[in-house]
N, CA, C and O of each residue as an XYZ file, in Angstrom:
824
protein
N      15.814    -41.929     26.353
C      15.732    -41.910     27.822
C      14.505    -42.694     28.266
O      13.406    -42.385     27.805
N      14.623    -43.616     29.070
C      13.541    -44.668     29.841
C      12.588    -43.733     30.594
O      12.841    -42.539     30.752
N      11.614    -44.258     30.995
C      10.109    -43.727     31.554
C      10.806    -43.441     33.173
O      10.527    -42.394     33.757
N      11.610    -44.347     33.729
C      12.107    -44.454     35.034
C      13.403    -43.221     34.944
O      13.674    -42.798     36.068
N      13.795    -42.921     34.412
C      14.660    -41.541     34.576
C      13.819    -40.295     34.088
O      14.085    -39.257     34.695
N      12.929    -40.210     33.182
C      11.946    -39.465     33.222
C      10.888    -38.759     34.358
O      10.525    -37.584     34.326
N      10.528    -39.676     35.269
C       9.714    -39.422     35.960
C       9.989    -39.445     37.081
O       9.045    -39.841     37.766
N      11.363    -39.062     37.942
C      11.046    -39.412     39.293
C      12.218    -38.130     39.849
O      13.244    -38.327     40.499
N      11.815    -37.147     39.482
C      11.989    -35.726     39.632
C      12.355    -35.684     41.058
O      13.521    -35.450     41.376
N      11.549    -35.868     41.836
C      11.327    -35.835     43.338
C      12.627    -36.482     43.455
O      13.520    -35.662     43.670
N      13.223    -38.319     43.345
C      14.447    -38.741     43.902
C      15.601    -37.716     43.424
O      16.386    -37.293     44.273
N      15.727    -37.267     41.931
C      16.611    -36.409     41.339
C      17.151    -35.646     42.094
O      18.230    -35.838     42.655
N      16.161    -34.300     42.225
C      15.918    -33.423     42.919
C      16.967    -33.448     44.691
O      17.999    -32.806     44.888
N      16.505    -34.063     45.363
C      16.310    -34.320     46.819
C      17.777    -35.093     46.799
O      18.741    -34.537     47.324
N      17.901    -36.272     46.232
C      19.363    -36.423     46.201
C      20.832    -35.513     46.021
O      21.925    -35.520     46.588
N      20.268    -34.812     45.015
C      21.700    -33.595     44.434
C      21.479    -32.545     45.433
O      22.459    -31.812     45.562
N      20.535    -32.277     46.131
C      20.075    -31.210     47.048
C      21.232    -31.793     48.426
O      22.199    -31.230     48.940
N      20.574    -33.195     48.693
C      21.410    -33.651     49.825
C      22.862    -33.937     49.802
O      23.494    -34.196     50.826
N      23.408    -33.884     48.562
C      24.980    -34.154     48.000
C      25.457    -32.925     48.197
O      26.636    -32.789     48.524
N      24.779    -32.036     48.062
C      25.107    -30.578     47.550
C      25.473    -30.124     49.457
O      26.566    -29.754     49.885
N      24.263    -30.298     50.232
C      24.357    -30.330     51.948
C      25.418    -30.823     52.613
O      26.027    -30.430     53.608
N      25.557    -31.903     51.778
C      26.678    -32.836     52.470
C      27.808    -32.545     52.592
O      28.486    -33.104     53.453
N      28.530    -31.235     51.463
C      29.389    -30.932     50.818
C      29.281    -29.644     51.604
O      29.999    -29.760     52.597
N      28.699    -28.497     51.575
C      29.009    -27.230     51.672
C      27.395    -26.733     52.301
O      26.321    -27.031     51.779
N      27.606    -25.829     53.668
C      26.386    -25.727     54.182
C      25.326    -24.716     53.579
O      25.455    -23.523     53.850
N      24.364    -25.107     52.835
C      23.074    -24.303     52.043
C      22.484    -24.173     53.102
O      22.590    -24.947     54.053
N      21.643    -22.960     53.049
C      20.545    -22.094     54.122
C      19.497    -22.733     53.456
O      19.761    -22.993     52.283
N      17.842    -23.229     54.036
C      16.567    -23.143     53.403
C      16.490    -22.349     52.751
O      16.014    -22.670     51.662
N      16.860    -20.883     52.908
C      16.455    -19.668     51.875
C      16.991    -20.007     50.862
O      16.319    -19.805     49.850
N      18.432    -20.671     50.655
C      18.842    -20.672     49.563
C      18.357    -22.080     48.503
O      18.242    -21.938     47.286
N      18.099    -23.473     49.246
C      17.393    -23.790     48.730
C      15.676    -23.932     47.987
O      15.204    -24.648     47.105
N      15.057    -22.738     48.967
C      13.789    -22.353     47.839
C      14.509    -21.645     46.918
O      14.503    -22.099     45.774
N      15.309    -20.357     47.191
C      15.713    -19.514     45.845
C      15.884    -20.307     44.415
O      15.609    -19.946     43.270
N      16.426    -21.490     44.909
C      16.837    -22.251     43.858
C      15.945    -23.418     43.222
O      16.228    -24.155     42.277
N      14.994    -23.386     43.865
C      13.710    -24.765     42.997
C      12.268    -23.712     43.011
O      11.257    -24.002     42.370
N      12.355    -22.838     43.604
C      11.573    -22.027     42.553
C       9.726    -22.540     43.515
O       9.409    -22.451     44.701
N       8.882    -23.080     42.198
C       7.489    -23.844     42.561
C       8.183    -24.469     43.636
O       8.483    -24.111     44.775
N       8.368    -25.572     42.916
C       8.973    -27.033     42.807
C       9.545    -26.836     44.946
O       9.377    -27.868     45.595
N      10.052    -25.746     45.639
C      10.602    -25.678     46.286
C       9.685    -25.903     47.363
O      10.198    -26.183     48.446
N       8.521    -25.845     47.300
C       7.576    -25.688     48.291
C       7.680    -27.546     48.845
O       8.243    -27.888     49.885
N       6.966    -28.568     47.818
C       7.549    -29.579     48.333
C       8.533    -30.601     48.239
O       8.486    -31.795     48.538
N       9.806    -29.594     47.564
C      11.450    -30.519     48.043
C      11.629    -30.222     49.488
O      12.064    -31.156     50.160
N      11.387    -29.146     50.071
C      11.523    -28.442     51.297
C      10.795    -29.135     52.294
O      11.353    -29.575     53.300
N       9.657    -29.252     52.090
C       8.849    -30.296     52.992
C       9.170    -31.289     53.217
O       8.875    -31.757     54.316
N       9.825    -31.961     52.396
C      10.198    -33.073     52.012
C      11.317    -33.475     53.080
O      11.287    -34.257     54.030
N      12.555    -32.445     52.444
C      13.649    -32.457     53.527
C      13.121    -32.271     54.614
O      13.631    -33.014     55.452
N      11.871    -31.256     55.266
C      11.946    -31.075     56.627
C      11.580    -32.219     57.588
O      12.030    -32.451     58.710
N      10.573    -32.935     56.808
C      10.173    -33.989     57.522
C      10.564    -35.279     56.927
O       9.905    -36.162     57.477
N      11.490    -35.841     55.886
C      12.296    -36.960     56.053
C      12.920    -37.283     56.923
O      13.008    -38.510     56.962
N      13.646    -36.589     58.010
C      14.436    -37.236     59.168
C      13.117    -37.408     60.310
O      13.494    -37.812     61.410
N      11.690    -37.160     60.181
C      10.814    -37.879     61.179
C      10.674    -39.337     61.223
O      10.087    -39.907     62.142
N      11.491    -40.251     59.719
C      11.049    -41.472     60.102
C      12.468    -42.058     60.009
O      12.620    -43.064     59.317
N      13.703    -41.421     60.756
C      14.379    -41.763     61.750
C      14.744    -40.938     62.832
O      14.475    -39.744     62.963
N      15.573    -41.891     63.836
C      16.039    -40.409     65.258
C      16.291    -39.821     64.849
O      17.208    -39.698     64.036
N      15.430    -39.051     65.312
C      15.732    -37.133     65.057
C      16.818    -36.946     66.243
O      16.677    -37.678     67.222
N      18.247    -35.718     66.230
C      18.634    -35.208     66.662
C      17.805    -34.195     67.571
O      16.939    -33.507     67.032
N      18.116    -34.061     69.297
C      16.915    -32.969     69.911
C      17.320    -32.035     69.362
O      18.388    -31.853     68.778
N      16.221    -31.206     69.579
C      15.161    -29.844     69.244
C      15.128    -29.487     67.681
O      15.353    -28.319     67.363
N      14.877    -30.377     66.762
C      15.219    -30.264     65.663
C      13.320    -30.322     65.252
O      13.041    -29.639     64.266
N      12.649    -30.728     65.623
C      11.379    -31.182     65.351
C      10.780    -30.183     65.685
O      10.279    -29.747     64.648
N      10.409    -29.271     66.860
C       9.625    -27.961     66.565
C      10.071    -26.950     65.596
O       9.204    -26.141     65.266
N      11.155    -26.829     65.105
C      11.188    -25.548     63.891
C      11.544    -26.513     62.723
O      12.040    -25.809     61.844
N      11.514    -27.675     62.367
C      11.309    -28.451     61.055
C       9.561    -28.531     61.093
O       8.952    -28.191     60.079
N       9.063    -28.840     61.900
C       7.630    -28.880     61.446
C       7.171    -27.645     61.801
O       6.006    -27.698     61.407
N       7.382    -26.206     62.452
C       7.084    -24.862     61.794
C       7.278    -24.779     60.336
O       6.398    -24.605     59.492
N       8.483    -24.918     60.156
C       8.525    -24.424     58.926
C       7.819    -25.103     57.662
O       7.510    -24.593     56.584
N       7.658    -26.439     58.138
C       6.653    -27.226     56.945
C       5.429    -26.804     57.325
O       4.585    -27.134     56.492
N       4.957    -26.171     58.302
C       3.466    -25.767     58.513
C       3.302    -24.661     57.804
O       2.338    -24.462     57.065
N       4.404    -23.744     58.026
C       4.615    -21.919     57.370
C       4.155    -22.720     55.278
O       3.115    -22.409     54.698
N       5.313    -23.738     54.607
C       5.269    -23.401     53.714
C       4.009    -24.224     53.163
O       3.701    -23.990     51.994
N       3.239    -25.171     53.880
C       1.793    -26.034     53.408
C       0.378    -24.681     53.774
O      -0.708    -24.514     53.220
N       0.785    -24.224     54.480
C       0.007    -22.779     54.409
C      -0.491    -21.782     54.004
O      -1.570    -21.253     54.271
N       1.060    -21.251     52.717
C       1.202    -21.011     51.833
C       0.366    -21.595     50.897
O      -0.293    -20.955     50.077
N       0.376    -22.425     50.972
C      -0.139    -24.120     49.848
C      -1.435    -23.582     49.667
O      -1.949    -23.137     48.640
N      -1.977    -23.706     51.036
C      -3.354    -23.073     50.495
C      -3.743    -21.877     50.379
O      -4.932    -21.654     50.156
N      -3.117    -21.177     50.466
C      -3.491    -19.786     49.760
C      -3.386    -19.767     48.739
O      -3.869    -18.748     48.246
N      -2.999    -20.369     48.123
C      -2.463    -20.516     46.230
C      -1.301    -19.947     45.786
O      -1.176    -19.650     44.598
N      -0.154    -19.694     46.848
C       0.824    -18.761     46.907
C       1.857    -20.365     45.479
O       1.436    -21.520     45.418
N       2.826    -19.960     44.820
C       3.757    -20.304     44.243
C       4.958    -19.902     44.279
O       5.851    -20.291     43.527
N       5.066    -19.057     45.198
C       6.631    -18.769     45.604
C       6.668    -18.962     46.681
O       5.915    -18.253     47.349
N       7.572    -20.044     47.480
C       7.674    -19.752     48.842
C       8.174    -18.792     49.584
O       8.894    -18.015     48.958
N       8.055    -18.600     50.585
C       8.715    -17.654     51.768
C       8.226    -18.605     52.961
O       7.305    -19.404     53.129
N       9.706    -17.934     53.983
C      10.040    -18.470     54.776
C      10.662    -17.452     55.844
O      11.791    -17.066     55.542
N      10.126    -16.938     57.057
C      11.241    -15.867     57.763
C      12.392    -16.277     57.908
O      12.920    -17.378     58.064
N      12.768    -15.089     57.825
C      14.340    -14.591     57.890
C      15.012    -15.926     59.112
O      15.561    -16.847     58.508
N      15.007    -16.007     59.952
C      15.391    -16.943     61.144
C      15.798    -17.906     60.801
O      16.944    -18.352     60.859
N      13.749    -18.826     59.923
C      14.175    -20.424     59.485
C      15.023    -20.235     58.253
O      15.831    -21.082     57.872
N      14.793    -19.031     57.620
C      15.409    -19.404     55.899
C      16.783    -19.252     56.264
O      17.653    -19.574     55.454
N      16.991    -18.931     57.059
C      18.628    -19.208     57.710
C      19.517    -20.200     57.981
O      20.745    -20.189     57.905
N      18.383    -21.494     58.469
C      18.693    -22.369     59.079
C      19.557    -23.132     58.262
O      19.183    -23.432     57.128
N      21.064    -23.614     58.839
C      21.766    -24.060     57.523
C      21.640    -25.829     57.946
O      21.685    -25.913     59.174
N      21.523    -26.998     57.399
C      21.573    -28.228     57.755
C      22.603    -29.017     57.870
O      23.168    -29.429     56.857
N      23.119    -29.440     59.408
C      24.093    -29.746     59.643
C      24.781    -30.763     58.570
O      24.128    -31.724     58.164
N      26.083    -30.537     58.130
C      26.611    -31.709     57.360
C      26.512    -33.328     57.869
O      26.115    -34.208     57.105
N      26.875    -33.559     59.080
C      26.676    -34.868     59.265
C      24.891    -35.586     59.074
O      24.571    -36.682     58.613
N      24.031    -34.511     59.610
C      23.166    -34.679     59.483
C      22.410    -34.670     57.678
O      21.353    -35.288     57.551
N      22.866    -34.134     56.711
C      22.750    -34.240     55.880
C      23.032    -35.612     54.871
O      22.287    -36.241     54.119
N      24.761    -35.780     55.309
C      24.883    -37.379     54.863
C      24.296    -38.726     55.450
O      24.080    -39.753     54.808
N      24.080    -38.512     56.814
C      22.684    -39.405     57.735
C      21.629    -39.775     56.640
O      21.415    -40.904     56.198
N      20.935    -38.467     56.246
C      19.748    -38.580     55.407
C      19.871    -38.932     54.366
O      18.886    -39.291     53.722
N      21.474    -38.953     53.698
C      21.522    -39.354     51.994
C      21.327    -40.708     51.880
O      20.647    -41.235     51.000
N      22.116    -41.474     53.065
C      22.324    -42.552     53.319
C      20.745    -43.544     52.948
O      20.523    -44.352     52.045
N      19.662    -42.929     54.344
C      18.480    -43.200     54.377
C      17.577    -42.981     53.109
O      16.543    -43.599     52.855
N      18.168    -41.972     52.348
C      17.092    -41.540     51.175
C      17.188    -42.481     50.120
O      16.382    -42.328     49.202
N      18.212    -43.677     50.023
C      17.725    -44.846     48.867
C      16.939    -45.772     48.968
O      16.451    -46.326     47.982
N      16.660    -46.124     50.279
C      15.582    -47.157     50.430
C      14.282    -46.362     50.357
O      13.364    -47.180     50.292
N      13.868    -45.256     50.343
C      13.000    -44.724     49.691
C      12.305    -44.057     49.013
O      11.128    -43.694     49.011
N      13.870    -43.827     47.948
C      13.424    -43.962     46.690
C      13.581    -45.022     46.035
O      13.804    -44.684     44.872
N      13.591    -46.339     46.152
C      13.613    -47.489     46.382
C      11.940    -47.750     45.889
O      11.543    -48.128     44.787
N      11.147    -47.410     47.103
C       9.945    -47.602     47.282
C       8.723    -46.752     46.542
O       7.541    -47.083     46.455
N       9.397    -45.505     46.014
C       9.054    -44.241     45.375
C       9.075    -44.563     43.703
O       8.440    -43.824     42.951
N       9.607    -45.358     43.341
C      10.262    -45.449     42.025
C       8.973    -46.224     41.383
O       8.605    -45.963     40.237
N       8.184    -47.385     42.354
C       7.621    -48.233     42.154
C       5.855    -47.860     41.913
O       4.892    -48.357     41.330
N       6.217    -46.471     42.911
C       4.648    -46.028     43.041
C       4.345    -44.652     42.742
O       3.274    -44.140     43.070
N       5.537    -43.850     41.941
C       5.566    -42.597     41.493
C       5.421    -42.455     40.428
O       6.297    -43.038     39.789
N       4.291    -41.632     39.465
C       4.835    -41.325     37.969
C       3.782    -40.142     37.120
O       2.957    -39.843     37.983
N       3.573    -39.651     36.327
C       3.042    -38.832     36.063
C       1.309    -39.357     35.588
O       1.136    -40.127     34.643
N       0.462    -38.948     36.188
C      -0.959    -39.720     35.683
C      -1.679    -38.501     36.388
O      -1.350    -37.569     37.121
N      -2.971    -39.042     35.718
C      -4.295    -38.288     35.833
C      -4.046    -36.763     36.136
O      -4.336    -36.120     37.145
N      -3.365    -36.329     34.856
C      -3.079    -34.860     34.646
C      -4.456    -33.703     34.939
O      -4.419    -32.484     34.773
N      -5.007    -34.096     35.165
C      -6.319    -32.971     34.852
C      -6.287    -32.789     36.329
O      -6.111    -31.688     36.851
N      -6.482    -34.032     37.069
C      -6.430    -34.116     38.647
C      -4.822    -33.189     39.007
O      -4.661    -31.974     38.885
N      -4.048    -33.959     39.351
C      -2.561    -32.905     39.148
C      -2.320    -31.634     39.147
O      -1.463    -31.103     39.854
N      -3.130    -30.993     38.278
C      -2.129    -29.490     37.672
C      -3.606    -28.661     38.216
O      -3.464    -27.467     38.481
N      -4.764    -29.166     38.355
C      -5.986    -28.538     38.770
C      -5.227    -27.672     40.152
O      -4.429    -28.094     40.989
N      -5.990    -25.989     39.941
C      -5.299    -25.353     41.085
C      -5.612    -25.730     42.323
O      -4.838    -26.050     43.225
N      -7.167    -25.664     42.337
C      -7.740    -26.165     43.927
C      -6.986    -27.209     44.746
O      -6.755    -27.199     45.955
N      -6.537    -28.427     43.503
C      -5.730    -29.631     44.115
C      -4.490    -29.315     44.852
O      -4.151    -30.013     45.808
N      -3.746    -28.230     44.433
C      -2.767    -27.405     44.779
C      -3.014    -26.806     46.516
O      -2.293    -26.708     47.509
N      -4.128    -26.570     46.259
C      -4.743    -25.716     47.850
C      -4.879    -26.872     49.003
O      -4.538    -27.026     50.176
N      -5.635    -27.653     47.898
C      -6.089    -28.594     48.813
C      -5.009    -29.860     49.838
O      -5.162    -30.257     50.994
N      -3.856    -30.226     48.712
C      -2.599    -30.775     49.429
C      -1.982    -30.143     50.221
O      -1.431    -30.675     51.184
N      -1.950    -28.967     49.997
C      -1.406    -28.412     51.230
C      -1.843    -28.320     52.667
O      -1.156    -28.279     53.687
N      -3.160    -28.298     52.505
C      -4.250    -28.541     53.455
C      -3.999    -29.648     54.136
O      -3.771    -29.775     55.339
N      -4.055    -30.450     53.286
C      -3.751    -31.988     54.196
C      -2.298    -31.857     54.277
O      -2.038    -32.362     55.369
N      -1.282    -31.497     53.787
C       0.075    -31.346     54.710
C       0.033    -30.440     55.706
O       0.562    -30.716     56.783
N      -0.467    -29.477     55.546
C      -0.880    -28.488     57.135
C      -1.611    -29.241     58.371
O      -1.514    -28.972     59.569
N      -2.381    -30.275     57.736
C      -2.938    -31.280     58.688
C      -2.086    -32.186     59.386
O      -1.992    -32.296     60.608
N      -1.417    -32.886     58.428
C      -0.498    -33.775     58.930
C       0.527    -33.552     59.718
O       0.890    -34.378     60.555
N       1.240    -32.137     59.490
C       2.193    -31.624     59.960
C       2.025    -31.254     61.450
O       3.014    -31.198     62.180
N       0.559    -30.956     61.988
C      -0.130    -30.874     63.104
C       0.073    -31.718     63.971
O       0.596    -31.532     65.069
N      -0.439    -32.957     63.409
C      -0.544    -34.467     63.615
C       0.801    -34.694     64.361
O       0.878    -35.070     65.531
N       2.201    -34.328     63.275
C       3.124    -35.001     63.551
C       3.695    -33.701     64.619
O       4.828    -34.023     64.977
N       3.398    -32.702     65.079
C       3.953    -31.947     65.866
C       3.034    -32.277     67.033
O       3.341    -31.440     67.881
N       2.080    -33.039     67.527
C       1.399    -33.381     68.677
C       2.194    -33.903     69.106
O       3.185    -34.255     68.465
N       1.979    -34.161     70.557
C       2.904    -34.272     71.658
C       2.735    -36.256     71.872
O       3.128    -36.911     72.837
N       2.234    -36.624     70.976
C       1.653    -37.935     71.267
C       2.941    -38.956     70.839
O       3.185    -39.145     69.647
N       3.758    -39.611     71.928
C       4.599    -40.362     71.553
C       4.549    -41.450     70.173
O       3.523    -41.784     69.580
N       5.777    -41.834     69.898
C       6.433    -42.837     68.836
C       5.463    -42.562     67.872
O       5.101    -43.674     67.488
N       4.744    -41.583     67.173
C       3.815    -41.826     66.234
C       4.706    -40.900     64.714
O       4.485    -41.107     63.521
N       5.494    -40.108     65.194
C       5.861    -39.445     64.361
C       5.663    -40.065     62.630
O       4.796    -39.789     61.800
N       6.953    -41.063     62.536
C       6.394    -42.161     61.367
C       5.245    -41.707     60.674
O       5.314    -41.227     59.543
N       3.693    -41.904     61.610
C       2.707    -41.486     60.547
C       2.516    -40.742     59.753
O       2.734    -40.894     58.551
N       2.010    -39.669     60.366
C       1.735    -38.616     59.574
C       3.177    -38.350     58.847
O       2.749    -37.965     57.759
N       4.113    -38.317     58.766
C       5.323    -38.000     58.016
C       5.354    -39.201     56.472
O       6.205    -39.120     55.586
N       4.318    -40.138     56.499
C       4.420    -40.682     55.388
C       3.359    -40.459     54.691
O       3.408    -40.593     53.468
N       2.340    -40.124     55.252
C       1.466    -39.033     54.452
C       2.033    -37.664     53.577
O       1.839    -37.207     52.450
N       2.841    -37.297     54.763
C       2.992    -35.588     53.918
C       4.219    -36.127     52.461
O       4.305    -35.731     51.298
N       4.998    -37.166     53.243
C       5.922    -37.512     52.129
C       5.357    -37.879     50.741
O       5.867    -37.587     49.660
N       4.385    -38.468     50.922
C       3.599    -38.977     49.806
C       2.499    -38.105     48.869
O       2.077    -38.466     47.770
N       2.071    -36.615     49.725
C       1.613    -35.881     48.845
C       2.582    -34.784     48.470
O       2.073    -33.954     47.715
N       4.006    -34.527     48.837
C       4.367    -34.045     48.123
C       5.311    -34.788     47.413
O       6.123    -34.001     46.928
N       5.634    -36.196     47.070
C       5.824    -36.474     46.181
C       5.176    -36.105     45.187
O       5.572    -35.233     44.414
N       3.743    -36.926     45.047
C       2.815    -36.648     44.374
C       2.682    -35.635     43.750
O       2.611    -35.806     42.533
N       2.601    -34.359     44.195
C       2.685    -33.091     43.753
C       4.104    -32.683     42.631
O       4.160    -32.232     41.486
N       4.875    -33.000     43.387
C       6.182    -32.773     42.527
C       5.891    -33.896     40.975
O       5.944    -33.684     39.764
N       5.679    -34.720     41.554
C       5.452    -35.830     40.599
C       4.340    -35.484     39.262
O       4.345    -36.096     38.194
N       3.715    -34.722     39.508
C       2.080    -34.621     38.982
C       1.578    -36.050     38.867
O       1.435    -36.605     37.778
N       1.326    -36.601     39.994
C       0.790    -38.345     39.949
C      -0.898    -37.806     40.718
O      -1.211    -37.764     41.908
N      -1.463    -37.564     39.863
C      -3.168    -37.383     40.201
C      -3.571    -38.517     41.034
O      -4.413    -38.210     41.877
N      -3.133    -39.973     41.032
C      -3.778    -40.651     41.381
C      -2.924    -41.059     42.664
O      -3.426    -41.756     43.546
N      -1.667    -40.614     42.729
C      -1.475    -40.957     44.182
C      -1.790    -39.777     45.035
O      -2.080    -40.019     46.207
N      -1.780    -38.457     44.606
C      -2.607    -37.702     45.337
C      -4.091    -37.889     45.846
O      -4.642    -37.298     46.775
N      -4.637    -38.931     44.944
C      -6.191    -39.354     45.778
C      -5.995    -40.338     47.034
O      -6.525    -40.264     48.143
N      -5.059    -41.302     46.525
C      -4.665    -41.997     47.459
C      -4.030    -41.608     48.799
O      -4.024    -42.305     49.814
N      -3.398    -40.160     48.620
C      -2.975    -40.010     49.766
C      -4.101    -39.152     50.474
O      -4.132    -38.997     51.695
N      -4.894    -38.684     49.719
C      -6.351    -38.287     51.063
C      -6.799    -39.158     51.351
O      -7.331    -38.946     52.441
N      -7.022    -40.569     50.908
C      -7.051    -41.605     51.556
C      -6.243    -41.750     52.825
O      -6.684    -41.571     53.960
N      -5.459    -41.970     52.621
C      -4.428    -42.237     53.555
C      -4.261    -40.795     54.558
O      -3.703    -40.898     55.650
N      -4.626    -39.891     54.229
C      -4.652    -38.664     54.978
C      -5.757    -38.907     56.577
O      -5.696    -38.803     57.802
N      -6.683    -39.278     55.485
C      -8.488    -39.720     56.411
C      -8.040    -40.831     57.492
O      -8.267    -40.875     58.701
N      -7.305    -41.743     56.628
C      -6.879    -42.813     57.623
C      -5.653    -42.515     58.700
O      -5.496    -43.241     59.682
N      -4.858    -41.454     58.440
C      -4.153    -41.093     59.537
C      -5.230    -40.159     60.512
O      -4.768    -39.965     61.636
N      -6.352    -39.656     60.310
C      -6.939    -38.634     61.101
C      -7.626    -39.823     62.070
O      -7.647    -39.829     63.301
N      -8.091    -40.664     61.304
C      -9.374    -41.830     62.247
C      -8.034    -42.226     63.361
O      -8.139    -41.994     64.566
N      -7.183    -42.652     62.943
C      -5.805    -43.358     63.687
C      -5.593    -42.716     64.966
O      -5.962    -43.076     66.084
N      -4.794    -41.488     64.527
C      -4.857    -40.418     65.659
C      -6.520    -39.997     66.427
O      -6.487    -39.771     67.636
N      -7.409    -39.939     65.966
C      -8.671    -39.497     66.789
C      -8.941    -40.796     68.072
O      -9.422    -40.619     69.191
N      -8.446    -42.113     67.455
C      -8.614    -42.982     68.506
C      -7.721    -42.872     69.194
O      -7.953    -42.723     70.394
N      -6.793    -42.892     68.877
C      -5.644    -42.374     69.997
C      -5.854    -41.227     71.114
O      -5.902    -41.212     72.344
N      -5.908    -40.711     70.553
C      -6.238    -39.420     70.948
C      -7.870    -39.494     72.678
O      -7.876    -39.047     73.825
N      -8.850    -40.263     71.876
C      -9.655    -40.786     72.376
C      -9.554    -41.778     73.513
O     -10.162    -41.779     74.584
N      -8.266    -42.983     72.845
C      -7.720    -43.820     74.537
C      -7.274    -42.860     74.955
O      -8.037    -42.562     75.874
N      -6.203    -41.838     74.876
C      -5.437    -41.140     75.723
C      -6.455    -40.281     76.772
O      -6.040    -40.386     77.927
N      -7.514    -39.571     76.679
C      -8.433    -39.055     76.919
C      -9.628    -40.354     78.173
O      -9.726    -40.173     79.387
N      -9.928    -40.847     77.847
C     -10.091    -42.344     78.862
C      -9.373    -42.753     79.698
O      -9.887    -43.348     80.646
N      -7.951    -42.582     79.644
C      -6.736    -43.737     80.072
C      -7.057    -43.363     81.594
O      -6.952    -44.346     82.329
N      -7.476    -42.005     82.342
C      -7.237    -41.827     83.817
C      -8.301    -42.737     84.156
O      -8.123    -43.493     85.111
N      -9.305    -42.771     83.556
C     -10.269    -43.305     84.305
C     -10.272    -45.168     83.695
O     -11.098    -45.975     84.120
N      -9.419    -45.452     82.889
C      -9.284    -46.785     82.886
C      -8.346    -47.116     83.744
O      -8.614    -48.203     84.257
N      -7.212    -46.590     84.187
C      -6.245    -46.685     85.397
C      -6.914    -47.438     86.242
O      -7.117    -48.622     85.974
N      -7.421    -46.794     87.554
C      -7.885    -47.597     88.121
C      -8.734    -48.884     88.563
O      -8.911    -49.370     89.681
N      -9.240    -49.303     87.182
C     -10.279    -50.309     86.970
C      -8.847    -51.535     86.648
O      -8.930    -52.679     87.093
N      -7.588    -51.061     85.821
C      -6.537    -52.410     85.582
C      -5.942    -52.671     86.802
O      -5.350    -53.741     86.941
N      -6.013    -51.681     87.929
C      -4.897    -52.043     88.623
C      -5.776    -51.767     90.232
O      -5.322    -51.135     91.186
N      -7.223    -52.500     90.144
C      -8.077    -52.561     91.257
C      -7.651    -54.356     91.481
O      -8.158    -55.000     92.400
């Protein structure tokens, strides 16, 4: 067996999950029951893969609850997820499921190239465990702000540390606090014009 079917757990995973959706409607509850660790970020994964296309309305406040509920978890050092009764209910619409299968090869496409098992010590370390979640509890923030077309961002952050995680790739987990820091500076300026904008108003249009 090649290094490239070896290591990319995460596309495995998330594909047969979404075949499986596509086919017959699974509850969240029933997909943590069934990945166990591992469920904390396939789940994330699914919740916020449809942020970097149209989302169907009202689908985005209880997909990013529930990725906030289980990166939360994250840092407590919890390894079993839970999820209330309500979201672990939530079953994912079939059309909406094959939507996402569709979308999910072009990136694992992109995943294949930059995913793989390294810097084990970094990886499996528990704190690192606490700490990704942290920054997906962050991001997930990020991407539930009310701040137009930005969604995209932060959703390729969280995608990328829980790849990572699933992956045990130590070194794209550094990279993605990189990239974590650089989504926070991003949004703080934003955040910062938006905060200015009344009082630049009238100075463009004097």
């Amino acid at each position: 067996m090649n290094s490239r079917q070896t290591h990319l757990r995460f596309s495995q995973d998330i594909k047969s999950l979404l075949q499986r959706l596509a086919q017959e409607p699974l509850t969240l509850g029933d997909i943590l029951a069934e990945t166990s660790e591992r469920g904390f970020s396939l789940v994330i994964v699914l919740l916020v893969l449809p942020f970097l296309f149209p989302m169907p309305p009202g689908l985005a406040g209880p997909f990013g609850a529930a990725s906030l509920i289980l990166s939360i978890q994250m840092v407590l050092g919890r390894r079993s997820p839970w999820l209330p009764k309500r979201i672990a209910n939530y079953k994912f619409p079939r059309p909406f499921a094959q939507l996402l299968l569709q979308n999910l090869r072009r990136l694992t496409k992109i995943l294949e190239k930059i995913a793989r098992p390294r810097l084990a010590k970094i990886a499996d370390n528990p704190l690192i465990w606490r700490i990704n979640g942290l920054c997906i509890s962050w991001l997930t923030l990020l991407l539930m702000s009310p701040v137009p077309f930005t969604n995209p961002i932060p959703t390729v952050g969280i995608l990328l540390l829980a790849v990572a995680t699933i992956e045990s790739d130590g070194l794209l987990i550094c990279i993605s606090y990189f990239i974590t820091a650089l989504i926070t500076l991003l949004f703080t300026f934003i955040g910062y014009a938006l905060w200015l904008a009344p009082s630049w108003l009238p100075s463009i249009f004097r």
